[in-house]
PDB file with SEQRES, HELIX, SHEET and CRYST1 records, atoms N, CA, C and O in Angstrom:
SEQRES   1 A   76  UNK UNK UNK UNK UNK UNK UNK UNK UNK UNK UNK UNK UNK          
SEQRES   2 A   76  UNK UNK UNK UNK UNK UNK UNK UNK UNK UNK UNK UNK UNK          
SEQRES   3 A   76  UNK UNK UNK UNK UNK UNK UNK UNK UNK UNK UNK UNK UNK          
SEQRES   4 A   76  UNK UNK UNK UNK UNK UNK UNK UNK UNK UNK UNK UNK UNK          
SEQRES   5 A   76  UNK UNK UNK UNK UNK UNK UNK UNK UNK UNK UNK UNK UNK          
SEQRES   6 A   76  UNK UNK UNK UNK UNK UNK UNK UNK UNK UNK UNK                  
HELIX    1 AA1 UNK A    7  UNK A   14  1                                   8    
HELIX    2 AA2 UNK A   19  UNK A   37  1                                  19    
SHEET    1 AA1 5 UNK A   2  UNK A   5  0                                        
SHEET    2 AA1 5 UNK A  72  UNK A  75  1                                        
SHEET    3 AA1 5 UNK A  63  UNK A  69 -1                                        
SHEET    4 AA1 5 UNK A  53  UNK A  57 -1                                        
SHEET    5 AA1 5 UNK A  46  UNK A  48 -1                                        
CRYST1    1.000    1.000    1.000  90.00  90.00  90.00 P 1           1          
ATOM      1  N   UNK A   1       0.848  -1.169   0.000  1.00  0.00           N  
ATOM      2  CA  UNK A   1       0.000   0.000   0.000  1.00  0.00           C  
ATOM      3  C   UNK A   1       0.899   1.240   0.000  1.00  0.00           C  
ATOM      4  O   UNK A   1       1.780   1.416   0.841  1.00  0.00           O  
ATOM      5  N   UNK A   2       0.661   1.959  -0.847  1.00  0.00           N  
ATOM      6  CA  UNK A   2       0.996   3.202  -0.961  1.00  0.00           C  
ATOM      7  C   UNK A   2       0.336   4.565  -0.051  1.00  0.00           C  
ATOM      8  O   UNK A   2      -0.887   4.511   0.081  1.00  0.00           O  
ATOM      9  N   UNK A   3       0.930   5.591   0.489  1.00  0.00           N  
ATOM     10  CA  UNK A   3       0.475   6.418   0.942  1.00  0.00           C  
ATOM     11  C   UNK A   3       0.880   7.927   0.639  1.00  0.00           C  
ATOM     12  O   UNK A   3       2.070   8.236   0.696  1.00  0.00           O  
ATOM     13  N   UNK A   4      -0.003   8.791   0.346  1.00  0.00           N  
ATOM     14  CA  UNK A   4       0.544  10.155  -0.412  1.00  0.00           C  
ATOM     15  C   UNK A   4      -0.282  11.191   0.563  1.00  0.00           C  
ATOM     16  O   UNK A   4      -1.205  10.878   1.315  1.00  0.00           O  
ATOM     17  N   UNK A   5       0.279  12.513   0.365  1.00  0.00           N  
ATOM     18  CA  UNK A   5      -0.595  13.423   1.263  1.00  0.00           C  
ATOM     19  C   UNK A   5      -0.977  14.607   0.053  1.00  0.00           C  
ATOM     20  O   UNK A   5       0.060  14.933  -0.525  1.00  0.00           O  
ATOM     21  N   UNK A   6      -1.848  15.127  -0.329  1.00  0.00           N  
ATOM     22  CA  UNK A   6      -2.456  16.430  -0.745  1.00  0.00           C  
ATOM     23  C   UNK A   6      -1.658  17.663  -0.685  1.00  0.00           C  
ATOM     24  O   UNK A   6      -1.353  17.779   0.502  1.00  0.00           O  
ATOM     25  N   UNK A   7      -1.246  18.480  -1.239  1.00  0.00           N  
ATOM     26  CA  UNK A   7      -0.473  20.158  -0.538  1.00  0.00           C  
ATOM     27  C   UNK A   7      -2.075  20.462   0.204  1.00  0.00           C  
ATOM     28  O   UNK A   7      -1.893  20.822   1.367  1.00  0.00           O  
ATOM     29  N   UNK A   8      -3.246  20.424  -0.078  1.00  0.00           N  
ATOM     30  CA  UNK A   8      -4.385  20.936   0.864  1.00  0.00           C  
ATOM     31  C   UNK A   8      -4.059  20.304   1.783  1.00  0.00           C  
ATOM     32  O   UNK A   8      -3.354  21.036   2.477  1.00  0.00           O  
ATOM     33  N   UNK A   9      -4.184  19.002   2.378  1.00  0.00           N  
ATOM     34  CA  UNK A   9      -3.994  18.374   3.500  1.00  0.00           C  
ATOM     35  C   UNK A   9      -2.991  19.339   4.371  1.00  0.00           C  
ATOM     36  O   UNK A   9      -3.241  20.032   5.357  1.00  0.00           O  
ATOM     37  N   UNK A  10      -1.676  19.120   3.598  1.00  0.00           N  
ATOM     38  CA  UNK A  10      -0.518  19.850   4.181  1.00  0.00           C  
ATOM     39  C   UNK A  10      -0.684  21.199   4.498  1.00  0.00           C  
ATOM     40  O   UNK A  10      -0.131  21.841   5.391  1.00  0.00           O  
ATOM     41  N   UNK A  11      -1.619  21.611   3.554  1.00  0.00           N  
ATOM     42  CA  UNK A  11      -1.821  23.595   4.252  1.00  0.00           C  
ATOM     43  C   UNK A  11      -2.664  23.688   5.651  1.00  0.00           C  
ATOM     44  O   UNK A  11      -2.606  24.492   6.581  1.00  0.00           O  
ATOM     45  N   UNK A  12      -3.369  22.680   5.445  1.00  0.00           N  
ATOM     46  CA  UNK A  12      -4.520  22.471   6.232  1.00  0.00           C  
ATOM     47  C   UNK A  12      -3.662  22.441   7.719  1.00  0.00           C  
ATOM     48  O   UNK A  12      -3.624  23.275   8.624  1.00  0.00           O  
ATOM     49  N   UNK A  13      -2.970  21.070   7.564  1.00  0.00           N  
ATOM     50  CA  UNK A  13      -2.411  20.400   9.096  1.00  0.00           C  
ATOM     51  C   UNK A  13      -1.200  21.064   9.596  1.00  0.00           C  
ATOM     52  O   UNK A  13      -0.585  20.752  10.616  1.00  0.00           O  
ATOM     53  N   UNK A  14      -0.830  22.309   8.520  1.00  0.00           N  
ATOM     54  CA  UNK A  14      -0.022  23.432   9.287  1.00  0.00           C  
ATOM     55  C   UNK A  14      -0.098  24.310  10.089  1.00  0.00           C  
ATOM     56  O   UNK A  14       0.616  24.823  10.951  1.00  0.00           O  
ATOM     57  N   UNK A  15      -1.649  24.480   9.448  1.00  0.00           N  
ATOM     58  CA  UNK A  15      -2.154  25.734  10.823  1.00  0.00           C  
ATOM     59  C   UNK A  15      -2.841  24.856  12.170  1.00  0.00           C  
ATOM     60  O   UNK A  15      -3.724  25.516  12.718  1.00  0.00           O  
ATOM     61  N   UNK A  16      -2.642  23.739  12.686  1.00  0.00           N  
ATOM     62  CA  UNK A  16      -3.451  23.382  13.467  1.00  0.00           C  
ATOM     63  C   UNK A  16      -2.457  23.682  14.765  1.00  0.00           C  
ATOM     64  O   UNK A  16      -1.375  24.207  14.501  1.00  0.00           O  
ATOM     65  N   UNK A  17      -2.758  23.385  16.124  1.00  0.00           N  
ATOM     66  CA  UNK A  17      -1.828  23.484  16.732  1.00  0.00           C  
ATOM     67  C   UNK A  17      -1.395  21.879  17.086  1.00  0.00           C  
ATOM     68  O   UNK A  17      -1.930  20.831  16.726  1.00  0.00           O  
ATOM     69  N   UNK A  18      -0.318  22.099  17.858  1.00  0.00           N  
ATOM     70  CA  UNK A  18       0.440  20.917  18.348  1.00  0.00           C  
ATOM     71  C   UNK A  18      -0.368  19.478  18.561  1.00  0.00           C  
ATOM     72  O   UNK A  18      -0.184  18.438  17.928  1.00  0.00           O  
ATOM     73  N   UNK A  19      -1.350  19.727  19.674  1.00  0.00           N  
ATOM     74  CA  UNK A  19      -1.545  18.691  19.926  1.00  0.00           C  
ATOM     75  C   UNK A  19      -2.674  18.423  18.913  1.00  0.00           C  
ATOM     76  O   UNK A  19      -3.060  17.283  19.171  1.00  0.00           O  
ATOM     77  N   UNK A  20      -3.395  18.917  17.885  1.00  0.00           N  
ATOM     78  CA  UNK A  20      -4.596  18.226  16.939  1.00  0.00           C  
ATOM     79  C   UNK A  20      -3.518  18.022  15.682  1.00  0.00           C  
ATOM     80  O   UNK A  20      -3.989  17.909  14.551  1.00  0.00           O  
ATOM     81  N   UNK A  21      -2.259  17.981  15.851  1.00  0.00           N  
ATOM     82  CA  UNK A  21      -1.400  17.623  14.624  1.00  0.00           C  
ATOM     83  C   UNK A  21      -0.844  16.131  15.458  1.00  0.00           C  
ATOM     84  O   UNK A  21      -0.529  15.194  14.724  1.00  0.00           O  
ATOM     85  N   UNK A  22      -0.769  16.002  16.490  1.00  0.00           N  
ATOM     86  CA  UNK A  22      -0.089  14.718  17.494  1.00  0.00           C  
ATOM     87  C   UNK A  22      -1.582  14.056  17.070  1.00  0.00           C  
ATOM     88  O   UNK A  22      -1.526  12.975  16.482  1.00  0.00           O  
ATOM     89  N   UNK A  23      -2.834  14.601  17.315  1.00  0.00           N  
ATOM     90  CA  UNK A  23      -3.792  13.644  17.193  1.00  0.00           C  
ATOM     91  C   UNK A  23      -4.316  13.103  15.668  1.00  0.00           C  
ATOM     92  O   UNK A  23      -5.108  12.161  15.624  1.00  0.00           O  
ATOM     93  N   UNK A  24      -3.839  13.737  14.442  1.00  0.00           N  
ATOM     94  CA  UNK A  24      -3.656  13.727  13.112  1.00  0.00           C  
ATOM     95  C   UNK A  24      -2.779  12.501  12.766  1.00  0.00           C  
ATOM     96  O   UNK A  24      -3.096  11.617  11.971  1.00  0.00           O  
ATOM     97  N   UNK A  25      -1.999  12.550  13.247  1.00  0.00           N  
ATOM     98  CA  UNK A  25      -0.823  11.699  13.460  1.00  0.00           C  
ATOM     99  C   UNK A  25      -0.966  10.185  13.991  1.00  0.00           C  
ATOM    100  O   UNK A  25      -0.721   9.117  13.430  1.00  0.00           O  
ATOM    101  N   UNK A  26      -1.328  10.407  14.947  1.00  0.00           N  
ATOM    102  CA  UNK A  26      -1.891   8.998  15.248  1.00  0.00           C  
ATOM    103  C   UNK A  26      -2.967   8.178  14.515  1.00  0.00           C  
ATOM    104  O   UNK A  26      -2.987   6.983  14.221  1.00  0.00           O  
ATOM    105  N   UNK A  27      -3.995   9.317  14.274  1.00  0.00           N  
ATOM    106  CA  UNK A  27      -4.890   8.753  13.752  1.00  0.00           C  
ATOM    107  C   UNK A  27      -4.433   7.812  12.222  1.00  0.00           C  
ATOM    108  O   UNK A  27      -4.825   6.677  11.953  1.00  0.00           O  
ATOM    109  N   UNK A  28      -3.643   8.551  11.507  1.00  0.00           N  
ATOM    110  CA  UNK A  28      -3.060   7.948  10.655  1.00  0.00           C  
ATOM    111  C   UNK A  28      -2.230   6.773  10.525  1.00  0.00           C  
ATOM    112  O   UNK A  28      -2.332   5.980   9.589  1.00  0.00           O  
ATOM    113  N   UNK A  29      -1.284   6.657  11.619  1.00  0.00           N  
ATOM    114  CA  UNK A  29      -0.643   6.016  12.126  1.00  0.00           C  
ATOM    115  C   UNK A  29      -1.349   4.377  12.229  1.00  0.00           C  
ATOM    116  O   UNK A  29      -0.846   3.328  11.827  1.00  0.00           O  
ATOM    117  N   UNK A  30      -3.087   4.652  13.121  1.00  0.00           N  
ATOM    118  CA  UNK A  30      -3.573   3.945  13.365  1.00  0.00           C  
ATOM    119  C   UNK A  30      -4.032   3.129  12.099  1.00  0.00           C  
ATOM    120  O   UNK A  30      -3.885   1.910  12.009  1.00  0.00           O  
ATOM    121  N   UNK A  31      -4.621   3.947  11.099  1.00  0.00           N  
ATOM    122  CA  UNK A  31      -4.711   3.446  10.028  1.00  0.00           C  
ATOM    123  C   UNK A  31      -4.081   2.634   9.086  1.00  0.00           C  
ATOM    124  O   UNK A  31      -4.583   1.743   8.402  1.00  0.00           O  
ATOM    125  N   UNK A  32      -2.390   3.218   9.134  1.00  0.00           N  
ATOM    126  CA  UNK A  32      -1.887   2.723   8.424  1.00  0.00           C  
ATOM    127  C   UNK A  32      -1.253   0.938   8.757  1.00  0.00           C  
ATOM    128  O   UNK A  32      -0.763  -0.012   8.147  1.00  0.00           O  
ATOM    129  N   UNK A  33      -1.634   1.297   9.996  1.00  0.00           N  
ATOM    130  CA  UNK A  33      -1.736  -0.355  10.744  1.00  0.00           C  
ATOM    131  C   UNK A  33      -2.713  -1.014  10.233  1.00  0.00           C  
ATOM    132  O   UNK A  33      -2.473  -1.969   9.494  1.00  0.00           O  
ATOM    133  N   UNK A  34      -3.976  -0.641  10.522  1.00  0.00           N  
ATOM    134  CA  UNK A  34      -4.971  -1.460  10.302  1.00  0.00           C  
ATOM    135  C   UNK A  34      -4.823  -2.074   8.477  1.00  0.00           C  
ATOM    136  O   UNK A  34      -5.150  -3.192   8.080  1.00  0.00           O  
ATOM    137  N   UNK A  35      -4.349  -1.152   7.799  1.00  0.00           N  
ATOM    138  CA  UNK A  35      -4.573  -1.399   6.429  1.00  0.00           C  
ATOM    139  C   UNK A  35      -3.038  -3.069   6.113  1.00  0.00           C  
ATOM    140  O   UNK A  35      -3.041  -4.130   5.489  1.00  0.00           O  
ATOM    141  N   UNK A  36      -2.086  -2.357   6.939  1.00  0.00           N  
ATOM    142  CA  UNK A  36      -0.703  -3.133   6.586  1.00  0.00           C  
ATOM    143  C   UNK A  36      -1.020  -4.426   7.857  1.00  0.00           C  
ATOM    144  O   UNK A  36      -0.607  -5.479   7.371  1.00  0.00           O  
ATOM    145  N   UNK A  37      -1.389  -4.589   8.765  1.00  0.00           N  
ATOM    146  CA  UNK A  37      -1.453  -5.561   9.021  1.00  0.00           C  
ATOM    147  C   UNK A  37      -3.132  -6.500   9.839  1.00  0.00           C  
ATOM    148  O   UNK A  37      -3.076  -7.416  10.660  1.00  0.00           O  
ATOM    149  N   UNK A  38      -4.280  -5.943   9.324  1.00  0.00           N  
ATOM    150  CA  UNK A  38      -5.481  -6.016   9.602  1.00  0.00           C  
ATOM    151  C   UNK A  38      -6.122  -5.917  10.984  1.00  0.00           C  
ATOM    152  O   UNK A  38      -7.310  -6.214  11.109  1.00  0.00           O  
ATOM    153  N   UNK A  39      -5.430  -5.535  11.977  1.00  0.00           N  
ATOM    154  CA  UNK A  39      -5.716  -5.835  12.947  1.00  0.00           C  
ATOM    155  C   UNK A  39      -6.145  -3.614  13.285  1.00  0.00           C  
ATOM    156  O   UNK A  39      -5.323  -2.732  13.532  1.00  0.00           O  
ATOM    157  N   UNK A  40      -7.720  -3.489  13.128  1.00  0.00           N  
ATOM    158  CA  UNK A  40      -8.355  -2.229  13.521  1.00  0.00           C  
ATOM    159  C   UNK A  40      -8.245  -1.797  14.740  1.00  0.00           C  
ATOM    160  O   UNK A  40      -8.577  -2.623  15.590  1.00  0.00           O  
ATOM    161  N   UNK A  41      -7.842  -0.643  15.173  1.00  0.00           N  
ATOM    162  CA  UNK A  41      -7.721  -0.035  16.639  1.00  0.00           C  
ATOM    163  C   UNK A  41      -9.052   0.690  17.106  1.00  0.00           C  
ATOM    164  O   UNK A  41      -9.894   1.130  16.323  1.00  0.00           O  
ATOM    165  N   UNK A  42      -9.107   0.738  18.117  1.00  0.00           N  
ATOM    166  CA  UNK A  42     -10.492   1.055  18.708  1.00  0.00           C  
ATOM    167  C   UNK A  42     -10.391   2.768  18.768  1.00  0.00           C  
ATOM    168  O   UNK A  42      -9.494   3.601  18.900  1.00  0.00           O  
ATOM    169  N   UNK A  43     -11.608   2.764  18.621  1.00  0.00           N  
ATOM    170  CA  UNK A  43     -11.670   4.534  18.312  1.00  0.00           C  
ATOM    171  C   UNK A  43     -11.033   5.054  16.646  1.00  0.00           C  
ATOM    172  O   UNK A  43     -11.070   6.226  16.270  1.00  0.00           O  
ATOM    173  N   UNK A  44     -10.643   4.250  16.064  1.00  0.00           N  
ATOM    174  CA  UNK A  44     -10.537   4.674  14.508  1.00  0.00           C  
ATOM    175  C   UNK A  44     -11.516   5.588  13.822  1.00  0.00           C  
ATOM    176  O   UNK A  44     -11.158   6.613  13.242  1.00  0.00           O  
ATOM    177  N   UNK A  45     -13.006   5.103  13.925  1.00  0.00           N  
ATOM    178  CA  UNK A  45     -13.792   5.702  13.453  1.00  0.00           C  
ATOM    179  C   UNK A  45     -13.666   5.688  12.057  1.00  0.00           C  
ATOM    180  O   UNK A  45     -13.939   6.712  11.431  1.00  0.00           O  
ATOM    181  N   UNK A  46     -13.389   4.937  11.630  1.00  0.00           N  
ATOM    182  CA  UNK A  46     -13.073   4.515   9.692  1.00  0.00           C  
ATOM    183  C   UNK A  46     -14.487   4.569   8.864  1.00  0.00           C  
ATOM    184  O   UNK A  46     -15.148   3.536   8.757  1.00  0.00           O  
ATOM    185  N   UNK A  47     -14.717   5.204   8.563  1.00  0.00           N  
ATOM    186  CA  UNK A  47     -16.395   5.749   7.832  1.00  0.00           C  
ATOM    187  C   UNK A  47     -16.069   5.249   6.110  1.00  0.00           C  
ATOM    188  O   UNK A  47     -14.959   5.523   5.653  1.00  0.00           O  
ATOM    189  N   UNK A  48     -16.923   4.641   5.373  1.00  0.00           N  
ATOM    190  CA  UNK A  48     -17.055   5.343   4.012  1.00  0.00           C  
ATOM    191  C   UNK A  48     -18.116   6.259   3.644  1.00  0.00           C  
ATOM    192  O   UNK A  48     -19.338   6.117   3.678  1.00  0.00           O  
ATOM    193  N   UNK A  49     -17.340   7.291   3.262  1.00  0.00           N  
ATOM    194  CA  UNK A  49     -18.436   8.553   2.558  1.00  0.00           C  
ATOM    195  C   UNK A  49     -19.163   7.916   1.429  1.00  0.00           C  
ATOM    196  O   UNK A  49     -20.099   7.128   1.563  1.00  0.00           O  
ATOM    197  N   UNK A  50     -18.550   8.405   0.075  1.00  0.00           N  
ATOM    198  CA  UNK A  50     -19.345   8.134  -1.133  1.00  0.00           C  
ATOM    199  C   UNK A  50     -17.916   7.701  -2.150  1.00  0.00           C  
ATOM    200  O   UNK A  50     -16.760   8.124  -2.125  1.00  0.00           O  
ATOM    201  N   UNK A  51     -18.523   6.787  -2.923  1.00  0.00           N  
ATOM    202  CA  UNK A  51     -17.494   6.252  -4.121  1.00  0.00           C  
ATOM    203  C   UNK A  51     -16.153   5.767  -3.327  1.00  0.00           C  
ATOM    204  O   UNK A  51     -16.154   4.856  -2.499  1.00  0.00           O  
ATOM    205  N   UNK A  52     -15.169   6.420  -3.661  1.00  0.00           N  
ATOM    206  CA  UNK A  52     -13.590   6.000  -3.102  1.00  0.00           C  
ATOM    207  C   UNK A  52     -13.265   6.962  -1.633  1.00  0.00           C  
ATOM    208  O   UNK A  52     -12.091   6.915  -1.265  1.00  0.00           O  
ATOM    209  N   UNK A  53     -13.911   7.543  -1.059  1.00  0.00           N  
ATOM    210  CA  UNK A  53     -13.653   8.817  -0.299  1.00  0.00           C  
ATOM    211  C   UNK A  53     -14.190   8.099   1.227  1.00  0.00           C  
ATOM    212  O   UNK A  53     -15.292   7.621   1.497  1.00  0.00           O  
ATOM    213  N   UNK A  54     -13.257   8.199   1.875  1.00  0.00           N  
ATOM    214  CA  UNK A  54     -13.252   7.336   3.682  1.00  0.00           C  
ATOM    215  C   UNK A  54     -12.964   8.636   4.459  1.00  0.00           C  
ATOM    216  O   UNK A  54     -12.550   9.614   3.837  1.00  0.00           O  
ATOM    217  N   UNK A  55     -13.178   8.693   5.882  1.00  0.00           N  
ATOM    218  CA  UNK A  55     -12.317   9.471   6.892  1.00  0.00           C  
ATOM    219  C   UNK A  55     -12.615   8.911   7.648  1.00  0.00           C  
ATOM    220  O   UNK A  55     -13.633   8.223   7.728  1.00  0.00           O  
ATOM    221  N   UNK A  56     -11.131   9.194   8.995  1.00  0.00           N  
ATOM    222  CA  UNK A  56     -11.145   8.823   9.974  1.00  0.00           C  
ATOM    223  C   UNK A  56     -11.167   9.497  11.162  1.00  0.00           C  
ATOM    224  O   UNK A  56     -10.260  10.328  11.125  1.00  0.00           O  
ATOM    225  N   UNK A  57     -11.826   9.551  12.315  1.00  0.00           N  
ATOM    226  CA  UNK A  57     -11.796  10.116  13.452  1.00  0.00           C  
ATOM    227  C   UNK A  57     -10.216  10.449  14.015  1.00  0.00           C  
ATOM    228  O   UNK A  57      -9.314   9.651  13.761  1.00  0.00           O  
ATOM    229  N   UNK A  58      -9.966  11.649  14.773  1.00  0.00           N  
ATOM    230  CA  UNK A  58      -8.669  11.973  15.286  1.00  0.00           C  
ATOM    231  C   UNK A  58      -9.771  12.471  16.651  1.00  0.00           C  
ATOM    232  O   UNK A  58      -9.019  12.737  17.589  1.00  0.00           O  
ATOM    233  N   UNK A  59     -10.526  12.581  16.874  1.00  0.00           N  
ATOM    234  CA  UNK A  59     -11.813  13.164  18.523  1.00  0.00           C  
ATOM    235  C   UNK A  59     -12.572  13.248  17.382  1.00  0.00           C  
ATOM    236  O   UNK A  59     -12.302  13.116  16.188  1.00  0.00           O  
ATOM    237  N   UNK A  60     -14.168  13.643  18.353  1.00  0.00           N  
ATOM    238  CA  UNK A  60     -15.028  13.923  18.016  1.00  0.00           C  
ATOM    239  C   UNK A  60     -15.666  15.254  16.917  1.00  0.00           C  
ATOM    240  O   UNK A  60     -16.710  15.305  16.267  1.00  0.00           O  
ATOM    241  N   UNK A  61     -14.383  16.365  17.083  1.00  0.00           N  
ATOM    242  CA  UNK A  61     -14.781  17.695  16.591  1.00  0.00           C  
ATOM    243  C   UNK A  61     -13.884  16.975  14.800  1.00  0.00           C  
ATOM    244  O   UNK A  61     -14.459  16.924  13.713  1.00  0.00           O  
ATOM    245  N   UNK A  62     -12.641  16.601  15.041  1.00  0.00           N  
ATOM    246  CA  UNK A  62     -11.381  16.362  13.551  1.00  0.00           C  
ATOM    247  C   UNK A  62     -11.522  15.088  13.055  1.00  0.00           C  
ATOM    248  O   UNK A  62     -11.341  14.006  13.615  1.00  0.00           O  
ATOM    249  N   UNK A  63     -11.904  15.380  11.810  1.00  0.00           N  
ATOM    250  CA  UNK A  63     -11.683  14.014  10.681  1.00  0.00           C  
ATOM    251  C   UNK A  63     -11.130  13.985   9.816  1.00  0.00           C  
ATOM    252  O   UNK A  63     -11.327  15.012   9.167  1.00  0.00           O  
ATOM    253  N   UNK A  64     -10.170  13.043   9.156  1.00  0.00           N  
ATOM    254  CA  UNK A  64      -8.982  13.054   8.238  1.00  0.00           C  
ATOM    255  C   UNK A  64      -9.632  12.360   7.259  1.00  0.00           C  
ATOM    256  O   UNK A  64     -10.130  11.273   7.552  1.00  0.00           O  
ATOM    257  N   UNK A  65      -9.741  12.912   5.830  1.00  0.00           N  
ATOM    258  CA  UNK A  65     -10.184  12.451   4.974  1.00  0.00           C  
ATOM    259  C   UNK A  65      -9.423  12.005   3.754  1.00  0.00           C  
ATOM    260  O   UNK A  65      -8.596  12.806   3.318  1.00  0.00           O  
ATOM    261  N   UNK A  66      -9.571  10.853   3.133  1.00  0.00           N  
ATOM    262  CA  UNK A  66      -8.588  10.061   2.139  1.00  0.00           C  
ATOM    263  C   UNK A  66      -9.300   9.353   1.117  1.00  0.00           C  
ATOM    264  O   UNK A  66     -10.483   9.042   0.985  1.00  0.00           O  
ATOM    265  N   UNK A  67      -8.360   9.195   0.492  1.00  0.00           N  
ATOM    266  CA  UNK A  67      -9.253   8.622  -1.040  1.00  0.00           C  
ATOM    267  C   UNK A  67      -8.890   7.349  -1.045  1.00  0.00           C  
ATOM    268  O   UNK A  67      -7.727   7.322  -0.643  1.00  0.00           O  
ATOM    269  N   UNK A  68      -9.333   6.074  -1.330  1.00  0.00           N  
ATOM    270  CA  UNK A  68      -9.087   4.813  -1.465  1.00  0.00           C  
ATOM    271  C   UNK A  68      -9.067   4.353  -2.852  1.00  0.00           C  
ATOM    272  O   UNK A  68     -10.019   4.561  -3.603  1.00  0.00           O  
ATOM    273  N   UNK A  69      -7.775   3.595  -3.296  1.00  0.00           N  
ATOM    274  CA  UNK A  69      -7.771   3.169  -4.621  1.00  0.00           C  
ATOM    275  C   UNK A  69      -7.131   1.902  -4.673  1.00  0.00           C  
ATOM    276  O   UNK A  69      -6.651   1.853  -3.541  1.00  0.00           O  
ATOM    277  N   UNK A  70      -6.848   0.982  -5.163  1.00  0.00           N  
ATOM    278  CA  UNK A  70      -5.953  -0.214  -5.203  1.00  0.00           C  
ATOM    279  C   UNK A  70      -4.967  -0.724  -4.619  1.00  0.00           C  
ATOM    280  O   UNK A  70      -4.915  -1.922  -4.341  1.00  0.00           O  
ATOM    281  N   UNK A  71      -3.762   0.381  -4.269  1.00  0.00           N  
ATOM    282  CA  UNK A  71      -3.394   0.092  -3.676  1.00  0.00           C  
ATOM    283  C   UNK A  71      -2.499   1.653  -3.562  1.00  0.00           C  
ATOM    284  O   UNK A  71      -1.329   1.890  -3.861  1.00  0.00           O  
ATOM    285  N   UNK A  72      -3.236   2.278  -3.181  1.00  0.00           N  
ATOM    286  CA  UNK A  72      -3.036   4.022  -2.894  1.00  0.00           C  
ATOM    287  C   UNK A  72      -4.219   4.571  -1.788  1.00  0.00           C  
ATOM    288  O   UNK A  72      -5.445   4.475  -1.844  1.00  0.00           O  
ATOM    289  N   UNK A  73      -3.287   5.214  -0.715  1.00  0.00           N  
ATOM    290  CA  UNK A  73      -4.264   6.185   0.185  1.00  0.00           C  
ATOM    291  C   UNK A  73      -3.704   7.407  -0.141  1.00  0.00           C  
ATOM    292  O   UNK A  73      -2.508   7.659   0.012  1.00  0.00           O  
ATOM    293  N   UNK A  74      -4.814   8.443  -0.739  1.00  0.00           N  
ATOM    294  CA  UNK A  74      -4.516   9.871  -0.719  1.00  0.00           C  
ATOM    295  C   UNK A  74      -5.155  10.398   0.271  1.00  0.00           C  
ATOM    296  O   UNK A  74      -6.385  10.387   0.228  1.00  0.00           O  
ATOM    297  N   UNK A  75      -4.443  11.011   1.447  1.00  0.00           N  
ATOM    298  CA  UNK A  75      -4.887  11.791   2.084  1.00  0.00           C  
ATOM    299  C   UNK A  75      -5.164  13.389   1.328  1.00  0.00           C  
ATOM    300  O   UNK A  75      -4.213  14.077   0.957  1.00  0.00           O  
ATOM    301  N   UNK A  76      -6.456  13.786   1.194  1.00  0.00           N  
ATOM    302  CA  UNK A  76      -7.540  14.885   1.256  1.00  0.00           C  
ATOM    303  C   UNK A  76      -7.707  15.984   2.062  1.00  0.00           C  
ATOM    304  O   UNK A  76      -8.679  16.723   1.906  1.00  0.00           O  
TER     305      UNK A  76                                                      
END                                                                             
């Protein structure tokens, strides 16, 4: 699996502060587990929107959104 990030993503997760970029981070982190070795972490919050387009929970207020393709995650 491949993983890429957006320059939006990146403009985006620049202005956040410290700790909702630590919680960005993980959340991804978490993901990129679940995808590389199947085993889902609790509190992921892994949604599908519509067509190829997923996000995942980082709390209740931040969601990280990514595109799903074959064997590519674009983070959105």
């Amino acid at each position: 699996m491949f993983y890429q990030y957006k320059l939006s993503f990146a403009r985006v997760l620049k202005k956040f502060s410290f700790n909702r970029k630590e919680k960005v981070k993980a959340a991804i982190e978490a993901l990129v587990v679940f995808f590389e070795t199947g085993q889902r972490t609790e509190g992921l919050g892994l949604k599908k929107l519509k067509r190829e387009f997923w996000e995942i929970r980082t709390d209740l207020k931040d969601r990280v959104l990514f595109r799903l393709s074959k064997d590519l995650v674009e983070f959105v």
